[in-house]
Structures are given as C-alpha cells and as structure tokens.
N, CA and C atoms as a LAMMPS dump frame, in Angstrom:
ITEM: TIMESTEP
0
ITEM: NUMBER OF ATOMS
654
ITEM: BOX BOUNDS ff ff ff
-5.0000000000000000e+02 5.0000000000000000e+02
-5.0000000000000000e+02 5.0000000000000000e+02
-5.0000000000000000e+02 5.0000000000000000e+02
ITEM: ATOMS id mol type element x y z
1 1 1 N 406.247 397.054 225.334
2 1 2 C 407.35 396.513 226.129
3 1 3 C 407.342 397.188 227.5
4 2 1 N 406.772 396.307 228.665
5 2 2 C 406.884 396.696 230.054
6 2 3 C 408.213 397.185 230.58
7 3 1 N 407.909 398.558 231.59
8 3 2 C 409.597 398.878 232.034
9 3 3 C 409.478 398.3 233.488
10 4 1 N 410.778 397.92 233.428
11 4 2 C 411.208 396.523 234.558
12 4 3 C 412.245 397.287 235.138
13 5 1 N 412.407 398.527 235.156
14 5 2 C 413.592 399.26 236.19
15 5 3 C 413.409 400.761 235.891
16 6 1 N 414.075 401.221 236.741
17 6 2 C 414.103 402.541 236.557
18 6 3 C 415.52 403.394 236.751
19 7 1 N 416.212 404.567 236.196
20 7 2 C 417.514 405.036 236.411
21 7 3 C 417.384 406.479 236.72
22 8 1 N 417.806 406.815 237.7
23 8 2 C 418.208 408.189 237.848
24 8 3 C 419.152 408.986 237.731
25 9 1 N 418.721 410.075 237.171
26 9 2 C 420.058 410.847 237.733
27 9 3 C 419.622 411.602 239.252
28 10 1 N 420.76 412.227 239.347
29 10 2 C 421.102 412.999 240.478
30 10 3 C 420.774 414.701 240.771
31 11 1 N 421.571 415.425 239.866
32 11 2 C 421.553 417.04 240.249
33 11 3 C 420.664 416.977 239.166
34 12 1 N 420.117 417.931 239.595
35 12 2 C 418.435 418.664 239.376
36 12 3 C 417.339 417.341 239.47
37 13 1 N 417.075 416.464 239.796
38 13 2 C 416.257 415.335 239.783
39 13 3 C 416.081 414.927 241.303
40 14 1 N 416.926 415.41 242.006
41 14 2 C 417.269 414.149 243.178
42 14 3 C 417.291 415.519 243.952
43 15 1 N 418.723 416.414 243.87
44 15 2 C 418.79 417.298 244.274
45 15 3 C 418.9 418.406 243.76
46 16 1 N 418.645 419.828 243.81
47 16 2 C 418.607 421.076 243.462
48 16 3 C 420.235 422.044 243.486
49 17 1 N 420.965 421.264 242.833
50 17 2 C 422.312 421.161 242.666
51 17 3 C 423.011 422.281 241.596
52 18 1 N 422.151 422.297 240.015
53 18 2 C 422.944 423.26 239.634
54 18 3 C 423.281 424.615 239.651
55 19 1 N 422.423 425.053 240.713
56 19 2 C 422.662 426.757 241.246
57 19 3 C 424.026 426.461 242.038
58 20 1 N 424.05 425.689 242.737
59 20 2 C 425.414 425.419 244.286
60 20 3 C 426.626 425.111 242.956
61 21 1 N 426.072 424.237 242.187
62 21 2 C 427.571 423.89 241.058
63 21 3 C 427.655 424.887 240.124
64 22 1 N 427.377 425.87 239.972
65 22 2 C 427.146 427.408 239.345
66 22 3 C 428.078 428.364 239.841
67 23 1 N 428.065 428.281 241.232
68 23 2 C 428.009 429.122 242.533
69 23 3 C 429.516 429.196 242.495
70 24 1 N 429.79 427.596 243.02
71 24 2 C 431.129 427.426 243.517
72 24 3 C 432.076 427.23 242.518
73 25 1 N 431.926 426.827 241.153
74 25 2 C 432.349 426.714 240.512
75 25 3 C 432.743 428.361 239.633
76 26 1 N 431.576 429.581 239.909
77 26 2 C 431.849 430.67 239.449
78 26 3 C 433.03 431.369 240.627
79 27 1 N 432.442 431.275 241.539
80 27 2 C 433.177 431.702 242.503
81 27 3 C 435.008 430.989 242.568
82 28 1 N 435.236 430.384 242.296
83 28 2 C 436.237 429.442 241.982
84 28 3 C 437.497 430.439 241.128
85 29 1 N 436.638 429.711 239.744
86 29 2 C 437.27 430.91 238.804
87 29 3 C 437.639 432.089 238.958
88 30 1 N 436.703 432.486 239.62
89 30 2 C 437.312 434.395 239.862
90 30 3 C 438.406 434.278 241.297
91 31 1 N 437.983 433.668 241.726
92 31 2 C 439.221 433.894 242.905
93 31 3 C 440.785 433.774 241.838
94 32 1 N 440.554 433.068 240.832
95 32 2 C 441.732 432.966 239.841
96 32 3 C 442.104 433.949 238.907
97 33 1 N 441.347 435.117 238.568
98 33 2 C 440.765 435.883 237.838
99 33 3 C 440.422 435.653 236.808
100 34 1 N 439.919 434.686 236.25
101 34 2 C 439.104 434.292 235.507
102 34 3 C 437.582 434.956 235.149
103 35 1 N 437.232 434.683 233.719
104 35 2 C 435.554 434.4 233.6
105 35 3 C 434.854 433.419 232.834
106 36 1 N 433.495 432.601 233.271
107 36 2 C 433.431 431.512 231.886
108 36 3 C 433.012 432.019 231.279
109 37 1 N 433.444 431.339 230.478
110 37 2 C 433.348 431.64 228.808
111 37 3 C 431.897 431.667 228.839
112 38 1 N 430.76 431.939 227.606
113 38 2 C 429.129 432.102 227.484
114 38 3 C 428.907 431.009 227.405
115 39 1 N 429.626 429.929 227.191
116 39 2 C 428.808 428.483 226.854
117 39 3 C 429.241 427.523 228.438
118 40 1 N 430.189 428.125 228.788
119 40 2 C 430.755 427.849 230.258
120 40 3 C 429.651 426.635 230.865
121 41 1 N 428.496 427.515 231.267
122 41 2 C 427.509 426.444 232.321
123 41 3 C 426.954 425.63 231.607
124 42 1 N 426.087 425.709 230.227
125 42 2 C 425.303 424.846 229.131
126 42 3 C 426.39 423.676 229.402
127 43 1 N 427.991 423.669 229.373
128 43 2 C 428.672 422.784 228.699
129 43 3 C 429.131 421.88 229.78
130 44 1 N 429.415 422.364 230.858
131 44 2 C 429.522 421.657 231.829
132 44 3 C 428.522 420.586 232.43
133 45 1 N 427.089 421.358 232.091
134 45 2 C 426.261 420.032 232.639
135 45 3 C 426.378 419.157 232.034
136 46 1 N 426.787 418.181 232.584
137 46 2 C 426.576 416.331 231.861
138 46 3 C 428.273 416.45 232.437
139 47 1 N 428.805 416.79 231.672
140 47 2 C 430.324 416.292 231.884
141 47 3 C 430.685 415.688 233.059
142 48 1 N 431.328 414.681 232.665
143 48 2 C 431.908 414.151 234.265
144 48 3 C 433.214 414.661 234.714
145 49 1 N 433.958 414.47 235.625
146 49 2 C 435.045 415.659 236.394
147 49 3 C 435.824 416.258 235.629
148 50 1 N 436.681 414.78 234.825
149 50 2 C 437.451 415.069 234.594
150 50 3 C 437.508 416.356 233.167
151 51 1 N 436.09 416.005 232.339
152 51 2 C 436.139 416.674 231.231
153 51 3 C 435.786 418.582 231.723
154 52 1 N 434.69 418.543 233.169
155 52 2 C 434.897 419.671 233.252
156 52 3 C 435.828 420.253 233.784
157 53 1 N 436.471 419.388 234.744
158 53 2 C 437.88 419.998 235.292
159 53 3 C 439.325 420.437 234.013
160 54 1 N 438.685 420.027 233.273
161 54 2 C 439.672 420.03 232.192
162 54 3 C 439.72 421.128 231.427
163 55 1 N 437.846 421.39 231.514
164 55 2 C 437.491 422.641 230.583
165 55 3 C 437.924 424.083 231.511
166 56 1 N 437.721 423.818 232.592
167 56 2 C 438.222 424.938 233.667
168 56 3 C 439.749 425.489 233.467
169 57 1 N 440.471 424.471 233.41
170 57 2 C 441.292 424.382 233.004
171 57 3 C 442.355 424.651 231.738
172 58 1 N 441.66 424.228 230.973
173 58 2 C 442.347 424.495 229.664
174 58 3 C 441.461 425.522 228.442
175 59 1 N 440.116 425.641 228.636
176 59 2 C 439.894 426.574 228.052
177 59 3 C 439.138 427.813 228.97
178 60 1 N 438.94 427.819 230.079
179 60 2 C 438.414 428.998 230.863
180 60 3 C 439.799 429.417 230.979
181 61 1 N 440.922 428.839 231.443
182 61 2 C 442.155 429.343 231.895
183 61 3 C 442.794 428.956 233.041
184 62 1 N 442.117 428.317 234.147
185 62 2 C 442.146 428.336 235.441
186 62 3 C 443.802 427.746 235.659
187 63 1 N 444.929 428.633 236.167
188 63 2 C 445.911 427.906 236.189
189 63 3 C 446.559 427.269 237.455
190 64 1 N 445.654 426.231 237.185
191 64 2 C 445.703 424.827 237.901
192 64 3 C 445.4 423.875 236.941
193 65 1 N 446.215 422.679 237.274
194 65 2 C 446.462 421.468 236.773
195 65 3 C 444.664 421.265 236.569
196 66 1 N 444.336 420.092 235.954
197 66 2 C 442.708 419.696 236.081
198 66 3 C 442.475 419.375 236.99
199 67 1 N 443.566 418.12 237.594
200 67 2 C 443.247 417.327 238.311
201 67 3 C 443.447 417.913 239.967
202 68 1 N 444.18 419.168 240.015
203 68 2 C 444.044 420.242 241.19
204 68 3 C 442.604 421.15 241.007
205 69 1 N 442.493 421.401 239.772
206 69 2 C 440.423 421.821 240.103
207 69 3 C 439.489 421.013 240.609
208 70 1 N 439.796 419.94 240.563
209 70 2 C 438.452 418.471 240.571
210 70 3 C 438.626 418.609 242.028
211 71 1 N 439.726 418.426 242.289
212 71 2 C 440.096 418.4 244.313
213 71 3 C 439.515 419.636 244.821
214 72 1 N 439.908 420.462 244.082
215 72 2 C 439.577 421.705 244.747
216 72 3 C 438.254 422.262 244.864
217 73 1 N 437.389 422.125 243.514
218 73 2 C 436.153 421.839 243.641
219 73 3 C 435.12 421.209 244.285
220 74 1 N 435.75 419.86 244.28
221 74 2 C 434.399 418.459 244.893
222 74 3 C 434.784 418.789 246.251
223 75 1 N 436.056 419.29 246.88
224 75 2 C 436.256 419.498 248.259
225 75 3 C 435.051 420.85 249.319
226 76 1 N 434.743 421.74 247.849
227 76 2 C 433.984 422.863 248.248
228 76 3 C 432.607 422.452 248.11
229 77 1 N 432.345 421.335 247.176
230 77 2 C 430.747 420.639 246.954
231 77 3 C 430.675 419.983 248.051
232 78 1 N 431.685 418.813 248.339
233 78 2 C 431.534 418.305 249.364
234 78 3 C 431.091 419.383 250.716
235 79 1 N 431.777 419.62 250.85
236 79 2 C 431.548 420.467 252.341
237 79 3 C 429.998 421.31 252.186
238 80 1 N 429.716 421.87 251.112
239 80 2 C 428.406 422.526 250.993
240 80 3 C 427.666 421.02 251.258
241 81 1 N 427.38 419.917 250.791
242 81 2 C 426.676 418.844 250.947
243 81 3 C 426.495 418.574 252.22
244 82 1 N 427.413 418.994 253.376
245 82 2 C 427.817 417.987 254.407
246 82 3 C 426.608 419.348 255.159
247 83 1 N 426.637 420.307 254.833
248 83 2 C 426.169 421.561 255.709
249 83 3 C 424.674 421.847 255.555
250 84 1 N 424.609 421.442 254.157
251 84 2 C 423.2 422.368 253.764
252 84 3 C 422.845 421.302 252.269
253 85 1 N 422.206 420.42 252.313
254 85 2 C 422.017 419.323 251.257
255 85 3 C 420.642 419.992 250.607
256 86 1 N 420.924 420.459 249.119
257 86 2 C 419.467 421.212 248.387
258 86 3 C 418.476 420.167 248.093
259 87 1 N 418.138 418.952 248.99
260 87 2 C 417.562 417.784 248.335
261 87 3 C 416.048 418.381 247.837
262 88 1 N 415.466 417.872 246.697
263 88 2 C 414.304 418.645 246.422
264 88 3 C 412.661 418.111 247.411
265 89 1 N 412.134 418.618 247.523
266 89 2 C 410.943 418.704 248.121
267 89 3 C 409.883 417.09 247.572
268 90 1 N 410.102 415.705 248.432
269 90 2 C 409.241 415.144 247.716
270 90 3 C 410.21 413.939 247.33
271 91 1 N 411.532 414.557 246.782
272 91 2 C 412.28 413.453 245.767
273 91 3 C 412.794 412.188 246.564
274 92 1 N 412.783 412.702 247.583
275 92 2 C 413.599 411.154 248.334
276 92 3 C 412.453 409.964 248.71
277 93 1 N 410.932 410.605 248.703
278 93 2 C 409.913 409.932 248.968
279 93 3 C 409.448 409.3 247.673
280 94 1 N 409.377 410.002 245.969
281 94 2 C 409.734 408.997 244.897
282 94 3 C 410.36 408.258 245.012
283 95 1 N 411.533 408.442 245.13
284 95 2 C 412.972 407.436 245.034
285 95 3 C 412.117 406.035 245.573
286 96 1 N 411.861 406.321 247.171
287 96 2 C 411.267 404.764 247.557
288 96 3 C 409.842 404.633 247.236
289 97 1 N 408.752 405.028 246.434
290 97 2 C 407.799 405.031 246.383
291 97 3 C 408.33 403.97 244.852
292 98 1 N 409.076 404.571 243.946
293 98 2 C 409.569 403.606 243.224
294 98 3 C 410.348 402.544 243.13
295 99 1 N 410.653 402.375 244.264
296 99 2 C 411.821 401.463 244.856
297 99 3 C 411.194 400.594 245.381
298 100 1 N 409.946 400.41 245.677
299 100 2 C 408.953 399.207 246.482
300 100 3 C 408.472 398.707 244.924
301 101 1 N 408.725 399.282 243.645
302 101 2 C 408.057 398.389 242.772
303 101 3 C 409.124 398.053 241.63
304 102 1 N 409.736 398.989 241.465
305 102 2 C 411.317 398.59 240.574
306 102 3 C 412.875 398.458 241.041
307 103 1 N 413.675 397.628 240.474
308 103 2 C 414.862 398.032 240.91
309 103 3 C 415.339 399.183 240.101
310 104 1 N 416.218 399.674 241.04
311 104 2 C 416.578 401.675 240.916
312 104 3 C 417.895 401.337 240.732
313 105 1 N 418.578 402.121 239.599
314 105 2 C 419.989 402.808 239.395
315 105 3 C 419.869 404.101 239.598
316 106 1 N 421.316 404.662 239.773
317 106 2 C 421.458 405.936 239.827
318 106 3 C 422.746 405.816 238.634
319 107 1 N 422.44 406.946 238.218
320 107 2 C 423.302 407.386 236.768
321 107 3 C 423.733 408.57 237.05
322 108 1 N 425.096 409.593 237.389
323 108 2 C 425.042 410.768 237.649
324 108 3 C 426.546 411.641 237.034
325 109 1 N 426.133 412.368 236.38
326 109 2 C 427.638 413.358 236.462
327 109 3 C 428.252 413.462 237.807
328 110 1 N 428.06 413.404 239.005
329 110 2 C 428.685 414.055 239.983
330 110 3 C 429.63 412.995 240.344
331 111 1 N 430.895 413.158 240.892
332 111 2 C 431.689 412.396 241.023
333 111 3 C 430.988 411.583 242.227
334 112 1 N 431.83 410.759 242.753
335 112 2 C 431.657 409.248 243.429
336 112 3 C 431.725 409.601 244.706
337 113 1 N 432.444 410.545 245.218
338 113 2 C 432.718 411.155 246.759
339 113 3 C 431.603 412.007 246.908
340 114 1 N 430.836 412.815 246.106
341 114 2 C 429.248 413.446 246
342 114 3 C 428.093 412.671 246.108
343 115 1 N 428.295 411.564 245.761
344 115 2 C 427.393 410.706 245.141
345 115 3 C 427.107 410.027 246.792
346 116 1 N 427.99 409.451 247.034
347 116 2 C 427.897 408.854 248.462
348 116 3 C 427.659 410 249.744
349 117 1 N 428.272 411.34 249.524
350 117 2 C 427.804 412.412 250.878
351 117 3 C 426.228 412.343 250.413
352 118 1 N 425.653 412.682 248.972
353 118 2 C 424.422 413.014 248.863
354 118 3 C 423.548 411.879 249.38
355 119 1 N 423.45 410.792 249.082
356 119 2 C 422.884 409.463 249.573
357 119 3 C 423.085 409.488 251.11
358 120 1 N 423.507 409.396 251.318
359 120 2 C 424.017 409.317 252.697
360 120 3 C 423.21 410.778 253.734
361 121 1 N 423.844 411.72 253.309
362 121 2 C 422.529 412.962 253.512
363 121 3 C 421.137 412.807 253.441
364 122 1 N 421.189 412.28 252.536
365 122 2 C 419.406 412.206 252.223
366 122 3 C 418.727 410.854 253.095
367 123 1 N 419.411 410.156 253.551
368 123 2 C 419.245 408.81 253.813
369 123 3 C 418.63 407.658 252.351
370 124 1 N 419.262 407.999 251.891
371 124 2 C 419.211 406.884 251.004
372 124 3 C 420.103 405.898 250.041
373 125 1 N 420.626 405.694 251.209
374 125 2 C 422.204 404.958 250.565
375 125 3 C 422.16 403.389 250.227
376 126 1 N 420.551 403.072 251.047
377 126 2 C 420.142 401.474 250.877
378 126 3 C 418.88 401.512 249.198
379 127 1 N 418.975 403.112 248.622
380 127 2 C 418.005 402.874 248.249
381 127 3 C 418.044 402.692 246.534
382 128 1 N 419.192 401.898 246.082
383 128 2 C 419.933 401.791 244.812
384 128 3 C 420.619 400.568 244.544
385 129 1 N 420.189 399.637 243.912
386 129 2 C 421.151 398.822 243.47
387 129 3 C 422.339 398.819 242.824
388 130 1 N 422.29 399.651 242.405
389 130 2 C 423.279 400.175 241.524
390 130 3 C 423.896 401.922 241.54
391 131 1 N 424.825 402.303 241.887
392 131 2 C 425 403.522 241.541
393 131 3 C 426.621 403.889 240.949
394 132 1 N 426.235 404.753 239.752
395 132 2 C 427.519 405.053 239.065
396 132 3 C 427.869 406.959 239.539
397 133 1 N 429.09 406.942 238.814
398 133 2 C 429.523 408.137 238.192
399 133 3 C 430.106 408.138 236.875
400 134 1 N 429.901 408.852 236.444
401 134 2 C 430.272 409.056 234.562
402 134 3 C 431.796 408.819 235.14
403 135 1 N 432.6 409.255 236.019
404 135 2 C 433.867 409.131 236.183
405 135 3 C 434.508 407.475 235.921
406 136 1 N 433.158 406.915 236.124
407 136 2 C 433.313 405.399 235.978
408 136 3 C 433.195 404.643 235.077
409 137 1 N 432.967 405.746 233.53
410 137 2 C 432.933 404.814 232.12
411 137 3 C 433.423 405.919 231.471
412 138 1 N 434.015 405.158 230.37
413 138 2 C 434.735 405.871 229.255
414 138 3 C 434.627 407.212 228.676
415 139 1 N 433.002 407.69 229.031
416 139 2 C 432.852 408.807 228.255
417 139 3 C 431.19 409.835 229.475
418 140 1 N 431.231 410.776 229.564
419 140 2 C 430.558 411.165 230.224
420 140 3 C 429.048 411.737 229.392
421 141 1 N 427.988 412.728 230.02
422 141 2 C 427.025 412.714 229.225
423 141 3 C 427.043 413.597 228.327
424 142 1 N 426.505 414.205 226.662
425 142 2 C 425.726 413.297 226.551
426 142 3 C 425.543 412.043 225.57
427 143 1 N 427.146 411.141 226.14
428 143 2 C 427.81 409.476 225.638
429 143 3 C 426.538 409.142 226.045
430 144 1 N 426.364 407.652 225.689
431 144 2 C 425.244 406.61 226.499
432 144 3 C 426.088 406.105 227.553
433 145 1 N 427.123 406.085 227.532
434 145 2 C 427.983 405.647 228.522
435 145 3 C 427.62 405.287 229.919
436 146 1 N 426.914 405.62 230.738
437 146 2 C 426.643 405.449 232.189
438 146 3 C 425.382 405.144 231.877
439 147 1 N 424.616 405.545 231.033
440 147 2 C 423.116 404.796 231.323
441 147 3 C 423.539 403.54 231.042
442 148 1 N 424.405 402.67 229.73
443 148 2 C 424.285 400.884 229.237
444 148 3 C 425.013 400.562 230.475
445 149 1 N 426.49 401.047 230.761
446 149 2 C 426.699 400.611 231.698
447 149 3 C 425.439 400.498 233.527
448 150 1 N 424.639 401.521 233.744
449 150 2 C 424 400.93 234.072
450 150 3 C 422.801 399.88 234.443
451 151 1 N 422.213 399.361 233.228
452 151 2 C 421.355 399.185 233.097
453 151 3 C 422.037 397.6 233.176
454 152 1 N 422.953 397.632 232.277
455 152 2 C 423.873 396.478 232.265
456 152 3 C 424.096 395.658 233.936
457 153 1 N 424.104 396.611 234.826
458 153 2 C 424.823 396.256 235.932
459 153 3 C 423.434 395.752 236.637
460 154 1 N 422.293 396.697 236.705
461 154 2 C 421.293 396.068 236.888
462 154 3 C 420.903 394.654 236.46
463 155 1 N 420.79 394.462 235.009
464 155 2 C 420.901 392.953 234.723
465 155 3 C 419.653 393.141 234.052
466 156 1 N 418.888 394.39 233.282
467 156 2 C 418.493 394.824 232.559
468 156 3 C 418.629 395.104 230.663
469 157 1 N 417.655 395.107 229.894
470 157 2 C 418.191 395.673 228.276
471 157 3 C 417.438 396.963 228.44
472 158 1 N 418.365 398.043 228.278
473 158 2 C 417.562 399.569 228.063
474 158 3 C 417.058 399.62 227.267
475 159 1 N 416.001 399.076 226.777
476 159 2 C 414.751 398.926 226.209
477 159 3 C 413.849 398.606 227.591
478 160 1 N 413.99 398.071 228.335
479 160 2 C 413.118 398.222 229.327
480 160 3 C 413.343 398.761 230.971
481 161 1 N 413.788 399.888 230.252
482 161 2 C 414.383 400.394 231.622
483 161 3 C 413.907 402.363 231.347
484 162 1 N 413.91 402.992 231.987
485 162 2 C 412.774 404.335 232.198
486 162 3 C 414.561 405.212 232.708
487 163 1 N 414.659 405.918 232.368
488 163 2 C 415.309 407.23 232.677
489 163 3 C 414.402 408.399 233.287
490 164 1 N 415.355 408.646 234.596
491 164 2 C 414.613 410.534 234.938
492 164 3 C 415.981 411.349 234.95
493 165 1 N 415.488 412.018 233.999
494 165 2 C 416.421 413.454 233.704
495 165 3 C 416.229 414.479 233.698
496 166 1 N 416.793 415.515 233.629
497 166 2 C 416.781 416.914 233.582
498 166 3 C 417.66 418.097 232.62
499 167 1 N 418.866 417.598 232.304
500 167 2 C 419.014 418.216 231.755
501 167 3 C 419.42 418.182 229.931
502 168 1 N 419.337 418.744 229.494
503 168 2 C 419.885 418.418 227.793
504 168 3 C 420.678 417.294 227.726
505 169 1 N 422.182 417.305 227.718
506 169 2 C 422.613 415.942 228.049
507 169 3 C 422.605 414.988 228.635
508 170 1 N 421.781 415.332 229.633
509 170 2 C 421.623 413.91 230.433
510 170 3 C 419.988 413.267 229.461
511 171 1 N 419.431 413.963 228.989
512 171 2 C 418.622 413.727 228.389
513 171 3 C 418.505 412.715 226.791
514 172 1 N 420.549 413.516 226.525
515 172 2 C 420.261 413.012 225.388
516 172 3 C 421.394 411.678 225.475
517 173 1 N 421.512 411.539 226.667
518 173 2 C 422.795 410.219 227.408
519 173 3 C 421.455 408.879 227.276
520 174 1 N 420.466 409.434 227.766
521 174 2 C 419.549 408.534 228.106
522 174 3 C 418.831 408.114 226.789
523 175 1 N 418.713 408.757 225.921
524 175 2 C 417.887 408.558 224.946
525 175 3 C 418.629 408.107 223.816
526 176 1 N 419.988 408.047 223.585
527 176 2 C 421.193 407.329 223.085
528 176 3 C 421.423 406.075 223.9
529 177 1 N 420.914 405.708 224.543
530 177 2 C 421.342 404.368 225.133
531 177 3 C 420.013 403.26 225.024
532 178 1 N 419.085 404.672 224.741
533 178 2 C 418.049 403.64 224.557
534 178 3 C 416.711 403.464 225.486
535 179 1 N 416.983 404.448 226.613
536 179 2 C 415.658 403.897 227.793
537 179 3 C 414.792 404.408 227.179
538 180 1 N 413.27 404.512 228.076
539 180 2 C 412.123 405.55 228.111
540 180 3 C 412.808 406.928 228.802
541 181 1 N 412.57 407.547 228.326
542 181 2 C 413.399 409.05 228.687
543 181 3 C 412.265 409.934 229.676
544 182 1 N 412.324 409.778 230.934
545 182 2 C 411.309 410.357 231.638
546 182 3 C 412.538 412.461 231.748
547 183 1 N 411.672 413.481 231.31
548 183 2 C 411.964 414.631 231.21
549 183 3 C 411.321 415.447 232.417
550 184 1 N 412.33 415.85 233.4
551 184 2 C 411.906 416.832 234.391
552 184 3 C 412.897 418.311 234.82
553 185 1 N 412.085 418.992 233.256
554 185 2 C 412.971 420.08 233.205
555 185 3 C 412.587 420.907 234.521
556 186 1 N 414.627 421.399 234.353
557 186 2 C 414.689 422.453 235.658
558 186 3 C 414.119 423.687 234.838
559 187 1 N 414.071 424.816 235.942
560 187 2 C 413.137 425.846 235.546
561 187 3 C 414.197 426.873 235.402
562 188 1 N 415.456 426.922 235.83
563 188 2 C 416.528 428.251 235.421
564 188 3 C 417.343 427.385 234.424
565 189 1 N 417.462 426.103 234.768
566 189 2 C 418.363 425.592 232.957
567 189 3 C 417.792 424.526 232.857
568 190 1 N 416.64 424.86 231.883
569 190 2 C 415.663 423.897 231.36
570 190 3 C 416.623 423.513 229.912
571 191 1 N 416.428 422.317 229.917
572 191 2 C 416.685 421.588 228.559
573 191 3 C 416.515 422.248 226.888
574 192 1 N 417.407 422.166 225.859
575 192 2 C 417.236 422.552 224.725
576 192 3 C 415.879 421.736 224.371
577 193 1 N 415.227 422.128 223.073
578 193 2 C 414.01 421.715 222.682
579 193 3 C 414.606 420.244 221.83
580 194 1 N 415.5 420.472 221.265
581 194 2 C 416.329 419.237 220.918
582 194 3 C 416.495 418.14 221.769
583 195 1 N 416.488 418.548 223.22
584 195 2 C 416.888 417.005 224.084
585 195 3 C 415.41 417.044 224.226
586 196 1 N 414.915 417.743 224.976
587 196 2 C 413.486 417.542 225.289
588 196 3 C 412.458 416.703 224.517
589 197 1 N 413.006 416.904 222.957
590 197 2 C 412.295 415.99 222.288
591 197 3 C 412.074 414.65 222.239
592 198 1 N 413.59 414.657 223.048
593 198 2 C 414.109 412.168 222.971
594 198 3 C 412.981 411.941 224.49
595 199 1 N 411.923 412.591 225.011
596 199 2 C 411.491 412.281 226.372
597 199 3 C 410.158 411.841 225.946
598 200 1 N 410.023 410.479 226.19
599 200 2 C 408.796 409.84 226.223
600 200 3 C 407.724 410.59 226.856
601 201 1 N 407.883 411.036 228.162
602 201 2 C 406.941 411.88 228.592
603 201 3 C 407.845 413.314 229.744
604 202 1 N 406.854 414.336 230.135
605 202 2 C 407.603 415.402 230.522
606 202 3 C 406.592 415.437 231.805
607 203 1 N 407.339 415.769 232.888
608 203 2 C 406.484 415.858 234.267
609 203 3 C 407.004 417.655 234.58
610 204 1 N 406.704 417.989 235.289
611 204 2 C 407.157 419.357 236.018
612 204 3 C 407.585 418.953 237.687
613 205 1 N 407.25 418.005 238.163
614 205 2 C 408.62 417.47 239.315
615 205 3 C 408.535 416.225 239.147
616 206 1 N 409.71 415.746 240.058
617 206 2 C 409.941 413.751 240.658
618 206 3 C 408.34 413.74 241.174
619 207 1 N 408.341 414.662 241.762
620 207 2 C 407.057 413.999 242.83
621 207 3 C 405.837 413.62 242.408
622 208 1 N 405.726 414.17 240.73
623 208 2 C 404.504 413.306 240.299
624 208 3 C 404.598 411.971 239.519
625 209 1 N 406.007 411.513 239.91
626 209 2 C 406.159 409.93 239.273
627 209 3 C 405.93 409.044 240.511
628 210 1 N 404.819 407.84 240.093
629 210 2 C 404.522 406.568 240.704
630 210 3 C 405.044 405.259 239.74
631 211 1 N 404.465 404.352 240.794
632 211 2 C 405.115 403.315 239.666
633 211 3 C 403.876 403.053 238.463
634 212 1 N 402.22 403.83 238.831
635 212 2 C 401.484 403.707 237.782
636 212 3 C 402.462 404.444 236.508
637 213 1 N 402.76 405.862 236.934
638 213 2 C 403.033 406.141 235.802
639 213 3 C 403.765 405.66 235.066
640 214 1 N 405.304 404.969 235.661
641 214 2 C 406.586 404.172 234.89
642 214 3 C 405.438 402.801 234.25
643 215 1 N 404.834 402.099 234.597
644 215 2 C 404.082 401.453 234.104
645 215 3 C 403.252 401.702 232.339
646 216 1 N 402.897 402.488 232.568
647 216 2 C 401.634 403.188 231.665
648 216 3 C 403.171 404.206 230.906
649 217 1 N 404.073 403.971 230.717
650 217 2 C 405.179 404.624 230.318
651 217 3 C 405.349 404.555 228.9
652 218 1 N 405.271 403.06 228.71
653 218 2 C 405.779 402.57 227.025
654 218 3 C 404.187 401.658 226.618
C-alpha cells in the first residue's frame, strides 16, 4: 500500500524545541518555588496545553490557575520563538523537498499561537495543507487524536499516510492511528524502546528523508 501523504510533527522534528520547553518551563516553576516531579519532562512531552498546564498545576503545585500557566508559558515560548527560532539544520529544506511530491500535515503538541510564530519563522507557512494542535481534538498525544483528525482533513486513510516523529508519544499517537511511523529519535530524550518499536523505519535526522524514501516506506 503506496503512501500518498505525509504528517509531521513539530518539536524535535521540525525544530530543536525540547531543551527551550525544558528550560522555560523549569525555570517557571521555580520562580514559584516549585520542583518537577521525576516523571515531570517524560510526561509532558505529547501533552497538549491544557493537560500540561494542568499537570503544572495540579500536581507539580504551581499556584496558578492552568489556564494562567498556558498564558504564562506560551507567552515566554512565544517570545523565545520570535528571537532565536532552534529550527534544525536541513529540516525546513525536507519539509519542501517532500512537499514537491506529497501533500504535508503538520500534527503537533505545541499550541496554535507556536505553531503559526514557528512557520512563519521558518518561512514555511505556505508549506502545509493542513496544520493542527492537539489543543484542537479531544485528546492529546499519545491519543490518535490529531494524527485521524489529520489525515482526515487531508482527505487521506492513515493507512496511507507516513508519520515523522520523535518522541515516545508522539510515536505512539502515530502508530495508534495507524500511519507508517517514520522514528527520528532525539538524542537527550530519545524515545522508550516501547514506542520506538511502532516505527516502520528509524532515521538519525529529517534530513535523510526524500520522497524515495516515503515511497520505498511500506
């Protein structure tokens, strides 16, 4: 079964994001006197705002409302985005190297106001038919939630549609919904051996995906 699209995510794939969402998000907390908890960062990746703003919140401690962390947060991502964008080396030249042969979604934990500074930064805001935030379906990663919904929106069956991911849940968002699970573990929070396993194939960056390879995929 030929893949007829392709979906991305965003932080660690696109851009070099979860050190800065580490950062500000540690730094955050302690200005509160806070500490996260040991499962703190593992648990946050995938989640979409509201669930990590929630976790900040209600089980780190942070006493602020959730929905005063999410502001307070994406306001400090934002502004790091607007200054200093970690886009990775290569990735924005995949993006359209695959974009001249498939139509492209973007699938991303990061909220919708990130999503558009990062595109927009990178110049590639023409370069997606489709782009979500988990904020935008029922359940964040690792639900299938944002991959059916996107694939859906594309006008696609995720059966023939290719995922690039990176991390454990986004890994295992993608591979619950059904795509080819393309795996491009980060190197300080590389994926459990458990998600790693749902990945059709494993690259070590974006930059060695063409459209031979999404081709020669399934």
């Amino acid at each position: 079964m030929a893949i007829e699209a392709v979906v991305f995510d965003l932080d660690g794939v696109i851009i070099d994001s979860e050190e800065v969402w580490e950062e500000v998000r540690r730094g955050y907390v302690a200005e509160h006197n806070r500490e996260f908890l040991p499962d703190t960062q593992s648990r946050m990746m995938g989640m979409n705002t509201q669930e990590w703003s929630g976790h900040l919140a209600e089980d780190v401690g942070v006493p602020r409302t959730p929905e005063q962390v999410a502001a307070d947060v994406l306001g400090r991502m934002a502004e790091r985005y607007r200054t200093s964008l970690p886009i990775i080396p290569g990735a924005a030249e995949a993006v359209r190297r695959l974009g001249a042969r498939f139509p492209l979604a973007l699938a991303s934990s990061s909220a919708r106001v990130l999503i558009d500074q990062v595109l927009e930064s990178a110049g590639l805001t023409d370069a997606f038919r489709v782009t979500l935030s988990t904020e935008e379906v029922p359940r964040g990663k690792p639900a299938p939630d944002v991959y059916l919904a996107a694939c859906e929106k594309l006008g696609y069956a995720p059966a023939v549609c290719a995922a690039v991911e990176d991390s454990s849940n986004g890994l295992r968002s993608a591979g619950a919904a059904g795509l080819a699970v393309i795996a491009v573990p980060h190197g300080i929070y590389p994926p459990a051996e458990d998600a790693l396993a749902l990945a059709s194939m494993v690259v070590t960056g974006v930059t060695e995906l063409s459209p031979e390879v999404i081709e020669n995929l399934r």
